[in-house]
Every structure is written in structure tokens, then in C-alpha cells.
C-alpha positions in Angstrom: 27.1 10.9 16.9 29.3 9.9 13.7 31.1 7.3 16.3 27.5 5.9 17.5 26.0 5.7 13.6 28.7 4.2 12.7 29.0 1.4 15.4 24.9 0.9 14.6 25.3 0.4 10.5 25.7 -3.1 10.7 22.8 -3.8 13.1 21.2 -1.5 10.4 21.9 -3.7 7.6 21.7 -7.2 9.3 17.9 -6.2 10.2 17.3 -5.1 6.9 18.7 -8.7 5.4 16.2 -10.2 7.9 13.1 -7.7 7.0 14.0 -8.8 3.4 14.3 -12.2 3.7 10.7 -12.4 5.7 8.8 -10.8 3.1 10.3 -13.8 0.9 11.4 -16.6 2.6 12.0 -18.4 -1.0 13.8 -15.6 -2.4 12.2 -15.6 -5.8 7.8 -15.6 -6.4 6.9 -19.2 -7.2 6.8 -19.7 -11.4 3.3 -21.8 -10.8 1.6 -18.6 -8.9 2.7 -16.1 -11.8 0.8 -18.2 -14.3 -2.6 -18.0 -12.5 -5.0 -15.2 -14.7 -5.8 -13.0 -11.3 -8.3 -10.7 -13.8 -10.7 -13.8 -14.3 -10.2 -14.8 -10.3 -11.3 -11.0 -10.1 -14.3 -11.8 -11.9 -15.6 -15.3 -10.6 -15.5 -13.7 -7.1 -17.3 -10.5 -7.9 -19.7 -13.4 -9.1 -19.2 -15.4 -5.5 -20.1 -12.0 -4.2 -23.3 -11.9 -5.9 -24.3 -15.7 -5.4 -27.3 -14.6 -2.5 -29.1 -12.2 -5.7 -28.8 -15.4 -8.0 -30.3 -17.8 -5.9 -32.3 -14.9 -5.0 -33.7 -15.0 -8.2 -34.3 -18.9 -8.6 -36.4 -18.8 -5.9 -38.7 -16.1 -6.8 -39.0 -18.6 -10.1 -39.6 -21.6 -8.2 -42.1 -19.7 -6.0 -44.2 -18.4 -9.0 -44.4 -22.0 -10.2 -45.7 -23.4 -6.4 -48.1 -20.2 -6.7 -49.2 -22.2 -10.0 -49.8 -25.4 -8.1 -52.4 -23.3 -5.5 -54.5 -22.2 -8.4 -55.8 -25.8 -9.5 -54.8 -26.5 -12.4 -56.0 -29.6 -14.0 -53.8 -32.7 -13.4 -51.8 -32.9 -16.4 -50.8 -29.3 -15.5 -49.8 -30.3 -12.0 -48.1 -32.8 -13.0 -45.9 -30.3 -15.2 -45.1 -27.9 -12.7 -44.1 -30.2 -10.2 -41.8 -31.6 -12.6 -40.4 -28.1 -13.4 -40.1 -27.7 -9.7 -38.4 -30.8 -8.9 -35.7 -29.6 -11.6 -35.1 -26.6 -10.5 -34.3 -28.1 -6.9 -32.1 -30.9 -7.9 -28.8 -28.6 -8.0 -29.7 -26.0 -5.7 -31.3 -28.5 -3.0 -31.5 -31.9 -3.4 -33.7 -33.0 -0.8 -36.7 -30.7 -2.4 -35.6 -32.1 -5.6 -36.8 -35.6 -4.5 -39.8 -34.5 -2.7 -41.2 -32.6 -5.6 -40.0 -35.1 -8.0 -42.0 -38.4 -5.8 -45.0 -35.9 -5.3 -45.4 -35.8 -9.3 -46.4 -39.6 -8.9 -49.3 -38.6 -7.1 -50.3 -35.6 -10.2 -50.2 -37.9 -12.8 -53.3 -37.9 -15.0 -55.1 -41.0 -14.5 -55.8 -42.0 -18.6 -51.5 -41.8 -18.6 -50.2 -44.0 -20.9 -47.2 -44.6 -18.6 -45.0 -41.8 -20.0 -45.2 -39.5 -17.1 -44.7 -41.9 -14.9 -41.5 -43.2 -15.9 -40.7 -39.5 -16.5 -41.6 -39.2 -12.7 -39.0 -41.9 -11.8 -36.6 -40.3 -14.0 -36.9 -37.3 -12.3 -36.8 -38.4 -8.9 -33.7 -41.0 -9.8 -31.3 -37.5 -10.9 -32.8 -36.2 -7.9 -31.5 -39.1 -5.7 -28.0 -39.2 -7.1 -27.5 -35.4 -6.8 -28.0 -36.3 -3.0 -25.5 -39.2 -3.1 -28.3 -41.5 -2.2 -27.4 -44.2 -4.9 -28.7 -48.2 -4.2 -32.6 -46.7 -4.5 -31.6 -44.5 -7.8 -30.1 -47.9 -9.1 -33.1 -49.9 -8.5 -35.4 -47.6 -10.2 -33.1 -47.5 -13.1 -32.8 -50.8 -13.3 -36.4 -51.3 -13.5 -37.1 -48.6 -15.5 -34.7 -50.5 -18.3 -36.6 -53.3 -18.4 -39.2 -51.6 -20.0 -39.9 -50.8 -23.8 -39.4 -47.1 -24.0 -40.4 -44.6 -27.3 -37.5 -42.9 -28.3 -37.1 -39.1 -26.1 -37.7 -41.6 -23.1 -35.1 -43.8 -23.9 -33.3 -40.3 -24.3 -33.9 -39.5 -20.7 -33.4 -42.6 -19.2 -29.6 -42.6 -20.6 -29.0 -39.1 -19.5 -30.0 -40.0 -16.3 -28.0 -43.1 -15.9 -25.3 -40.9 -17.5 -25.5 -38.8 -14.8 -25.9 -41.8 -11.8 -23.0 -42.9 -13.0 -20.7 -39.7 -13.4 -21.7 -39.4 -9.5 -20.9 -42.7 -8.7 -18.0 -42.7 -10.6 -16.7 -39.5 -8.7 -17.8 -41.2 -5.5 -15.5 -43.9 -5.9 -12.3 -41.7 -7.0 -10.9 -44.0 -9.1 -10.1 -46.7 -6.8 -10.5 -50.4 -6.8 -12.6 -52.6 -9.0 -16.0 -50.4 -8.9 -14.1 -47.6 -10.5 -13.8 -49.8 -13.6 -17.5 -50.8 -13.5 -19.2 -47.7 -13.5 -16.8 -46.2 -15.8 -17.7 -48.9 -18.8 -21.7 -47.8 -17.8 -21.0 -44.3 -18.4 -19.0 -45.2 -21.6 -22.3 -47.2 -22.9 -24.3 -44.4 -21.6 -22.6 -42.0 -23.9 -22.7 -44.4 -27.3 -26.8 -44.5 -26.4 -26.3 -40.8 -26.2 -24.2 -40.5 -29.8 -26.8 -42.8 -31.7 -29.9 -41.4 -30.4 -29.6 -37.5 -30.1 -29.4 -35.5 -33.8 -25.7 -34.2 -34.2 -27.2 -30.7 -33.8 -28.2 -31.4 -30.6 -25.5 -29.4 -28.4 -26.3 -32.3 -26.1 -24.5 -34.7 -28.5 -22.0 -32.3 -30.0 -20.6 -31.6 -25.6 -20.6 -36.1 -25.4 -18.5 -36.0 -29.4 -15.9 -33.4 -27.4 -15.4 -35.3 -24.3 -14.9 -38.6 -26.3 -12.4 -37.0 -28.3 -10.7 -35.7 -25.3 -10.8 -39.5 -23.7 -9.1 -40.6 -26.7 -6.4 -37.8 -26.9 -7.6 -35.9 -29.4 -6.9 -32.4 -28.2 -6.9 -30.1 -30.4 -10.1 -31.0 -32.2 -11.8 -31.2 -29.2 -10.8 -27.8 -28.0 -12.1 -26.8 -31.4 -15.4 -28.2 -31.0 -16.1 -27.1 -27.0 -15.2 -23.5 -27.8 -17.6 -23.5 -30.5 -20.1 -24.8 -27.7 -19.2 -21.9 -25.7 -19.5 -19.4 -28.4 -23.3 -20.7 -29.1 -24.5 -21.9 -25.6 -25.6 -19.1 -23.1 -23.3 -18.4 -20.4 -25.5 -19.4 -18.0 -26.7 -22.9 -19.2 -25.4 -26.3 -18.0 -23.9 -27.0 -21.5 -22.1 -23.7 -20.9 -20.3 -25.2 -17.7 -20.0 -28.6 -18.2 -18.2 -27.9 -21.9 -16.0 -25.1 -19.9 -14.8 -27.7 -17.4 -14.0 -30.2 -20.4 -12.0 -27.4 -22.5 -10.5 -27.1 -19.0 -8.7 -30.4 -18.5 -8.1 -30.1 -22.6 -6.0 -27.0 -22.0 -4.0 -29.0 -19.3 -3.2 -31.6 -21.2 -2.1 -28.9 -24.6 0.1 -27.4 -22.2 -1.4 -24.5 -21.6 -1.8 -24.1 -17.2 -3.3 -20.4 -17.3 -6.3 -21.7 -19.7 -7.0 -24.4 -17.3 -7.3 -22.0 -14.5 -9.3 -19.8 -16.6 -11.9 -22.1 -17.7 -12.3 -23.9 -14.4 -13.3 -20.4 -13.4 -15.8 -19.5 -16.2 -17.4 -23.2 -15.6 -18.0 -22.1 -11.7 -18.6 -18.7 -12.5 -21.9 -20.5 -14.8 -22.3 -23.0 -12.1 -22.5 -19.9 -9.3 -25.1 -17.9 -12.2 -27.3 -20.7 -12.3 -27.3 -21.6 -8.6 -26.0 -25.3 -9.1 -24.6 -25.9 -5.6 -23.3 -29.4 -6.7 -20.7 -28.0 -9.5 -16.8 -29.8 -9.8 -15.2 -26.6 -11.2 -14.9 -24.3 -8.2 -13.5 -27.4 -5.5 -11.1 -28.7 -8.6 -10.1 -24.7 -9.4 -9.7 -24.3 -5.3 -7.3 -27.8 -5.5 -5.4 -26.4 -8.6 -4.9 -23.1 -7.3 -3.2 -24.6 -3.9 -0.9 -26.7 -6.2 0.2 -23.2 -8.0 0.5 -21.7 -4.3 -2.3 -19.4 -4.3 -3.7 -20.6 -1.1 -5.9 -17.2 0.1 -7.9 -18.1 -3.4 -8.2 -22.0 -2.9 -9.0 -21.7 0.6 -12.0 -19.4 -0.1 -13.0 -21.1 -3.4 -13.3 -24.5 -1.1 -15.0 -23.6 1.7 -17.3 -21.6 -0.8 -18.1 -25.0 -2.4 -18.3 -26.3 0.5 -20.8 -23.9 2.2 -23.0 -24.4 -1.0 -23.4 -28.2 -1.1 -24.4 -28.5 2.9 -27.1 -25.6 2.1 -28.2 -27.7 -0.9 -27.8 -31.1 0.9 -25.2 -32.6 -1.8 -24.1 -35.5 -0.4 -21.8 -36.5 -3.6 -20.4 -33.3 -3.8 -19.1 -33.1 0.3 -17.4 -36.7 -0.5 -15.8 -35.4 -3.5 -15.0 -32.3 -1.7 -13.9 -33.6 1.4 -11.0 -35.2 -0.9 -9.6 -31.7 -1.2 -10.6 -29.9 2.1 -7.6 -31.3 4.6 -4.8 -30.3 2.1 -5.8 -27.3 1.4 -7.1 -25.7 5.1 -3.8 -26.9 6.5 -1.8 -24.9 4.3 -4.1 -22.2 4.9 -3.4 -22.8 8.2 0.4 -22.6 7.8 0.5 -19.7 5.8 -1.8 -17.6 8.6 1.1 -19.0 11.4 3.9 -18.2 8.9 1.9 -15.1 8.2 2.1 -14.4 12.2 5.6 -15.4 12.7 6.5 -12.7 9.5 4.0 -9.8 11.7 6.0 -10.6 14.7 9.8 -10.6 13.1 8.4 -7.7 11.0 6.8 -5.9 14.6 10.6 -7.0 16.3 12.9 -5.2 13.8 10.2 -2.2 13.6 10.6 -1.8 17.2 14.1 -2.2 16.9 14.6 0.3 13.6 12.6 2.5 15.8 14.4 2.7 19.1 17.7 3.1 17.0 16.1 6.2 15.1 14.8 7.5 18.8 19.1 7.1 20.1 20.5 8.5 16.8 17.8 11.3 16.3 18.5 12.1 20.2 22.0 11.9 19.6 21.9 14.0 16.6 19.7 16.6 18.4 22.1 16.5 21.4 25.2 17.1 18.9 23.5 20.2 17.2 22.5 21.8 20.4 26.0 21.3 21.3 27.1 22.7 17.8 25.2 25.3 18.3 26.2 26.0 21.8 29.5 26.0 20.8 29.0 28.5 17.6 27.2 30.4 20.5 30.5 30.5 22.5 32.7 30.9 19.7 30.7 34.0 18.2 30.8 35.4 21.5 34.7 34.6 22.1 35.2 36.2 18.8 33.4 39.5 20.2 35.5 39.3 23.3 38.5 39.1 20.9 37.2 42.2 18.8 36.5 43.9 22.2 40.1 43.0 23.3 41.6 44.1 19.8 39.7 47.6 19.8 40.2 48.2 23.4 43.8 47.5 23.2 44.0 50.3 19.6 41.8 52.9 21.9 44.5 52.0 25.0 47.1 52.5 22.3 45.6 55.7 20.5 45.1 57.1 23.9 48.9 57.0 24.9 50.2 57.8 21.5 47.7 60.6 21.8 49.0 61.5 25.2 52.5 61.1 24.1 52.7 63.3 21.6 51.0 66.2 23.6 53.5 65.3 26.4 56.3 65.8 23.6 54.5 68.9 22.4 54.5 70.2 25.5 58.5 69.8 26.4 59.3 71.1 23.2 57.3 74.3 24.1 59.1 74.7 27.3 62.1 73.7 25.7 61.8 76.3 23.2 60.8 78.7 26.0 63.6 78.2 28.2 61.1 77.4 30.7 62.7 74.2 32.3 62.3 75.2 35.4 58.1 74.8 35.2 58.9 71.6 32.7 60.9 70.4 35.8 58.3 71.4 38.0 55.5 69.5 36.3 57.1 66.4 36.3 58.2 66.3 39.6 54.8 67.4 40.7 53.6 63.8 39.4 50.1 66.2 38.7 50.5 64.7 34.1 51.1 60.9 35.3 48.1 61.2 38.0 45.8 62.4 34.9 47.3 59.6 32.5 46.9 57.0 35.2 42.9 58.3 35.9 42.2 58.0 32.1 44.2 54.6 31.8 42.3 53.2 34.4 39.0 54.4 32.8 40.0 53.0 29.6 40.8 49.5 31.3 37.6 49.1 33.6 35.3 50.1 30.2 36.9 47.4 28.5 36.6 45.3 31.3 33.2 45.5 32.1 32.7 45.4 27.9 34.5 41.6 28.0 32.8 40.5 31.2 29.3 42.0 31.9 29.0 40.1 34.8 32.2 40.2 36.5 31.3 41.7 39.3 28.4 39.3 39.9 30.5 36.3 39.3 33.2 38.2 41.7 30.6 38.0 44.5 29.2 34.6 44.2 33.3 33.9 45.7 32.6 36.3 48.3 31.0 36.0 51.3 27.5 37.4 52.1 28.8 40.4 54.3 31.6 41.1 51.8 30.2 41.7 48.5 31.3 44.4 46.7 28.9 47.0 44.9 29.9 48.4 41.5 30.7 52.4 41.7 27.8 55.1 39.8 30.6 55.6 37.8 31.0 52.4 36.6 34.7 52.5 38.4 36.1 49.9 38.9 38.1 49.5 42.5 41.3 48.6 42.9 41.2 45.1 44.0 38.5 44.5 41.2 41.0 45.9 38.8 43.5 43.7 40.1 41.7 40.9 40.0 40.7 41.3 36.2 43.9 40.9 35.5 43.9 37.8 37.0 40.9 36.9 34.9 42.9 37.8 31.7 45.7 35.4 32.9 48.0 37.9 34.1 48.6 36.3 37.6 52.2 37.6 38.9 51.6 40.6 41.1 55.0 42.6 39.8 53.6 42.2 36.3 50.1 43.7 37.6 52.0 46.1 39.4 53.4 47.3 36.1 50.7 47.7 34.1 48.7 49.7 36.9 51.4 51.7 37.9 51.2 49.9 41.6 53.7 49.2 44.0 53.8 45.1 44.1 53.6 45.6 48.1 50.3 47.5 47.0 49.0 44.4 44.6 50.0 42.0 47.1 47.8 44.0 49.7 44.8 44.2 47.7 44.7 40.6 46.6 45.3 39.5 50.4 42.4 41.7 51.3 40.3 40.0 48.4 41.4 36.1 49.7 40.4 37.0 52.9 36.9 38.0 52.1 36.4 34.9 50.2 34.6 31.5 51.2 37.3 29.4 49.6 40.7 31.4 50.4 43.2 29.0 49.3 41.7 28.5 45.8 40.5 32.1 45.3 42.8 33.1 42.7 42.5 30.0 41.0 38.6 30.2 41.0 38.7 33.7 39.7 41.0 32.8 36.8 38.0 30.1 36.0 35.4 32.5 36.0 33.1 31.8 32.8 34.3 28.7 31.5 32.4 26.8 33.1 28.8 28.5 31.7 
């Protein structure tokens, strides 16, 4: 056991190396992945969970507004709710968003002064860029500018082209001339924006932040968009969009957690809402998979995904699609590396195990043999304590015997009775007593050390000469003998002695015995074996 542990100690320890170097093949967690805030992750996806019971709700509003169309209202009313509807639509689904939007044309009042109308168009051109559907949205913009608008329409018309722009703008990814185009329209949108709406507008105050943002002014813009998130309600597109600015403001103040975390409360307002077209979630699902989170960004991105093919967001697949590749082939990797680590992990488990199956069967094996050996050795250590109280009663006996026999000369001695002393020695009638109780004394403690001597005796003998133990529990000669020769006394003259036989007599007897055995040659020597080998 000790010799087999030892030689398997370092297969023990190389496996462990391996086991430890699978659960982290870069030896040390990656410094990006401990900044990411998992306690707002926790949140945003209890909120991804609940994303069916928000849009749940949107469409039970939408559905009470269509309810209002059924009832008949008069025109101008129509007209309203279809505009509410067409809202509603254009970042949940965009298609609906333009049919609602074109279908308020039809509602429109017919003593309108025009106002609706371009209204209508204004609706129906946010509608169209949501869907990514830009050279029609353009056109109607473009006429629509033409015109001589009052002020809130001239509002509308440059949030709308803000918006066309911002999607046209992401469309293009920064790249070649166009980039450059639409970002100086969305510049000029914003200065229409700043000189038009009141600076109490929230409106405004969100276009102020972002400007100081574009022109490196950090730290007052973070002051001013988390003043817009303590006053706008969470679930409000002011709310999100000023989230994802404080966002990219954090990243640039050096602060890598806080641009997770707001990327996450934008979505998290985006998901509330039902806006199926949002940036924060794909850009949080990109940023995560730079910081090595890739579970996260693989679930945030297909999440994104998932939502702008419900809502038919054409923009919002392009600018997803951007991210999507990198991101599901390192998911990819990490569920084959994930498999490789299961396998190496399943290998040295199997292999831990089949060593503590041979050194648990080993070490069984060595204390049944402990044991079995305590076993022998407590019943060696009987045979010795039968051996050493056998041999004080043999000596007792003859002292015993001894000191009567001196008693007894003495008497005679003293009586001047020699002549029956004489007598009683030469009768041989004292040594024939001594000899019967010697012998009786030597087969107890023979049958005391070896129960089963007999037994074992006969299993040399053969069938037709197997000897049966006296009622008396006698011993016979040749049995008596042939103890002796189990104790390891195996000259016959010394036998001879200690029985008081004649060595022709021991010689006789043990002949006799060989002769009634299978294997006469080795007899003696099989006898002398008996019990060592149980």
C-alpha cells in the first residue's frame, strides 16, 4: 500500500496542475472582466426577463386607442388617435408605424389649414427612418422644408430630420464621404434645436449636454445629464437617450464601470418602454465582449437582435450586424473551450477515480491482511500462553510427584523398610503411574494448542486409515508422536526421551503412520506444516 501511494503521488499532483490550469488557462481573472458592475447586469436582465409583460402592456394601450377609432369619432379626433398610434408603433414596429402614420392623411379634417398634414408627413418620415427606409423619408423632408412653417412645426420638422440623420449617420459607420455629410445635417439640426426650444425644455437641456460632450467638455456635461436623469422618468426617451450620452462621457473621464452601468440603465429604459430599436443594449453586448464577459454580450446581442426583427428595424439589424460576428464567434470558442475543459476535467476525474478505486482496494486489502495477521498473532500468543501454562502444570506435576517420591523413600528409609522401597522400584508400578498422568498432561495440552489436529492428521491419511479420537480424549501413541513432530521436535531418540519410549518403538510408530499416508515420502514434513498454511 505505502509502496503503491507512493509511486501514484506524482500522477496525483501532475493531474492536479492540469485540473488547475483548465479552470484558468490564463492564470490570473482578466482586470477588464473585474471592472464590469454584475449587480446592475443583475438588474437589466431581471428587466430582459420581463420584456413580454412590457410590451404586453403597450399593446393593451395601443389597442384601447384603435377601440377609439371603431367608435366614430369626428375627424379631427381620428386624425389624433391615429397619430398617437402611429407613435406608439414607430419603436416597437416600424412597419405599423408607417401604416398608421400614411393612414392619418386620409383623417385629416377637410377645413385643415395644412398643419396636420405636414404633421402627418412628419410622422410617417420618423416612421420611415426607424425602418431604415431612407431616399422616401428624404424626399418628404426635403419638401416639407420648402415650406413656411409656424414655430412648434418648425420644431418637429428638425427633430425629425435630427432623427433621419442620427439613423443615417449610424447607417453609414463612419466611413467615407457621406459620413461627413450627414454629420454637418445633424450638427445644423441641433443649432435649430438650441435656438428654438426654451432652455427648460429637457429637450434642449439633453442637445446642450451632448454638444458639450462633442466638444470635450466632460465634466459639465456629466453634470448636466445626471441632472436629466434625476428629473426625467425612468422610463422616458429623455431618460435613455441622456443615460447612453452620460455613458460614452464616463468612458472618456476614465471611469469603465460607469460606462457599463449606464449603457445598462439606457437599455433597461429602452426594454421598459418597448423601444426595440435602442443602441445601448448591442453597444453594452460589444463592450462587455471587449471586457471578456462573453455569456452577457452574447445574450444581450441576440436579445437586440430578436427585438429589432420582431419590430422590423431595418437600421438597427445594419448597425447590429456590425457587432454580431465578433461576438457569436467568441461565444462559439468559449462553448468548444468550455467542452475541451468538461472533457480534460471528465479525463482526470475518471482518472482521480480509478486511482482512489486501486488505493482504497489496496488499503482495504492491507487491513484485512493487518487484521488477519493481529488475528494470527493473538492466537499465536494464546498458543504461547497455552505452551507456558502447560509446561508450569507439566512442571508442578513432577515437582509435585517428586517430592512425594522423596517423601516416600525417606519413610522407608526411616523405616528400615528397603526391601519394599526396593521392591517398588523394581516393580516399575510408580513410573507406570507417572508416565499415565504425563501423557495425560501432554495430550490436554495438545489438543488445547491444536483443536484440530486430529482432523488435519487425517486429511494426510488415507480414507481407510483415519484415525478416530479416543472418549477419553487420549491421545494414541503415534498421534503423540507425531505432535512432537508438530512442535518441531523431529529426531525420534529425542521423542523417545521425552515419552519414555524405546527409539525402536518411535521409529515403529512413525513407520506405521508414513505408511498409512497418501504422500509417504513427505509425511513428516507435511505434518511439521500443519497450520501454517490457514
Amino acid at each position: 500500500m505505502s509502496r503503491f501511494f507512493k509511486e501514484s503521488l506524482p500522477l496525483l499532483f501532475i493531474l492536479l496542475i492540469v485540473a488547475s490550469s483548465c479552470s484558468n488557462p490564463s492564470g490570473q481573472s482578466s482586470s477588464l472582466e473585474a471592472e464590469i458592475p454584475y449587480d446592475v447586469l443583475r438588474r437589466l436582465n431581471a428587466t430582459i426577463t420581463k420584456a413580454p409583460i412590457y410590451q404586453k402592456k403597450k399593446v393593451e394601450k395601443i389597442d384601447s386607442l384603435k377601440n377609439l377609432l371603431k367608435a366614430g369619432n369626428q375627424p379631427s379626433r381620428q386624425w389624433e388617435v391615429l397619430l398617437k398610434i402611429a407613435s406608439l408603433y414607430r419603436q416597437m414596429n416600424a412597419d405599423s408605424s408607417i401604416f398608421y402614420a400614411q393612414k392619418s392623411v386620409y383623417a385629416i379634417p377637410a377645413d385643415d389649414n395644412g398643419i396636420r398634414l405636414i404633421k402627418s408627413e412628419l410622422a410617417t418620415i420618423m416612421a420611415l427612418s426607424t425602418a431604415g427606409i431612407f431616399p422616401p423619408a428624404i424626399q418628404r423632408l426635403d419638401s416639407i422644408s420648402k415650406l413656411n412653417l409656424p414655430h412648434d412645426a418648425r420644431i418637429e420638422f428638425w427633430k425629425t430630420s435630427r432623427m433621419l440623420y442620427s439613423y443615417m449617420l449610424a447607417f453609414v459607420q463612419d466611413h467615407g464621404e457621406y459620413s461627413e455629410i450627414f454629420r454637418k445635417k445633424y450638427i445644423q439640426c441641433d443649432d435649430s434645436l438650441l435656438s428654438l426650444l426654451p432652455h427648460s425644455d429637457p429637450f434642449r437641456q439633453f442637445i446642450f449636454s451632448e454638444r458639450l460632450a462633442s466638444d470635450a467638455k466632460w465634466e459639465t456635461a456629466r453634470k448636466n445629464l445626471e441632472t436629466i436623469l434625476r428629473e426625467q422618468p425612468k422610463e422616458s426617451n429623455i431618460y435613455a437617450m441622456a443615460a447612453f450620452q452620460l455613458a460614452f462621457v464616463n468612458m472618456n473621464l476614465g471611469n469603465p464601470a460607469k460606462y457599463v452601468e449606464y449603457l445598462a440603465l439606457s437599455a433597461e429604459s429602452d426594454i421598459k418602454q418597448s423601444v426595440k430599436e435602442g443602441i445601448a443594449l448591442p453597444t453594452l453586448a460589444y463592450r462587455l465582449y471587449e471586457m471578456g464577459d462573453i455569456d452577457d454580450a452574447f445574450k444581450y446581442i441576440n436579445f437586440a437582435l430578436e427585438e429589432a426583427n420582431s419590430g422590423n428595424i431595418r437600421m438597427r439589424m445594419v448597425s447590429i450586424s456590425a457587432f454580431m460576428p465578433l461576438i457569436d464567434e467568441a461565444y462559439r470558442k468559449k462553448i468548444n473551450d468550455s467542452n475541451n475543459k468538461m472533457l480534460a476535467y471528465l479525463l482526470i476525474s475518471t482518472t482521480l477515480l480509478i486511482i482512489a478505486l486501486i488505493l482504497s482496494t489496496s488499503l482495504i486489502r492491507n487491513i484485512r491482511d493487518s487484521r488477519a495477521k493481529e488475528k494470527k498473532l493473538a492466537t499465536a500468543s494464546k498458543k504461547l500462553e497455552a505452551y507456558v501454562g502447560n509446561f508450569i502444570g507439566l512442571c508442578s506435576n513432577y515437582a509435585s510427584r517428586l517430592d512425594q517420591f522423596g517423601k516416600l523413600i525417606t519413610r522407608k528409609i526411616n523405616a528400615r523398610q528397603t526391601d519394599d522401597l526396593l521392591k517398588l522400584v523394581s516393580s516399575g508400578r510408580f513410573n507406570e503411574e507417572d508416565n499415565d498422568e504425563f501423557y495425560r498432561l501432554i495430550d490436554k495440552a495438545i489438543l488445547d494448542l491444536f483443536p484440530d489436529f486430529v482432523d488435519n492428521i487425517n486429511t494426510l491419511l488415507m480414507p481407510d486409515q483415519q484415525i478416530a479420537l479416543k472418549p477419553d480424549m487420549q491421545l494414541s501413541p503415534e498421534l503423540r508422536i507425531y505432535a512432537f513432530v508438530r512442535l518441531g521436535v523431529d529426531q525420534s531418540n529425542k521423542i523417545a526421551q521425552i515419552l519414555n519410549y524405546s527409539s525402536n518403538t518411535v521409529y515403529s510408530y512413525r513407520n506405521r503412520m508414513r505408511n498409512r499416508a497418501f504422500d509417504r515420502d513427505n509425511f513428516d514434513k507435511n505434518v511439521a506444516e500443519l497450520g501454517y498454511n490457514n
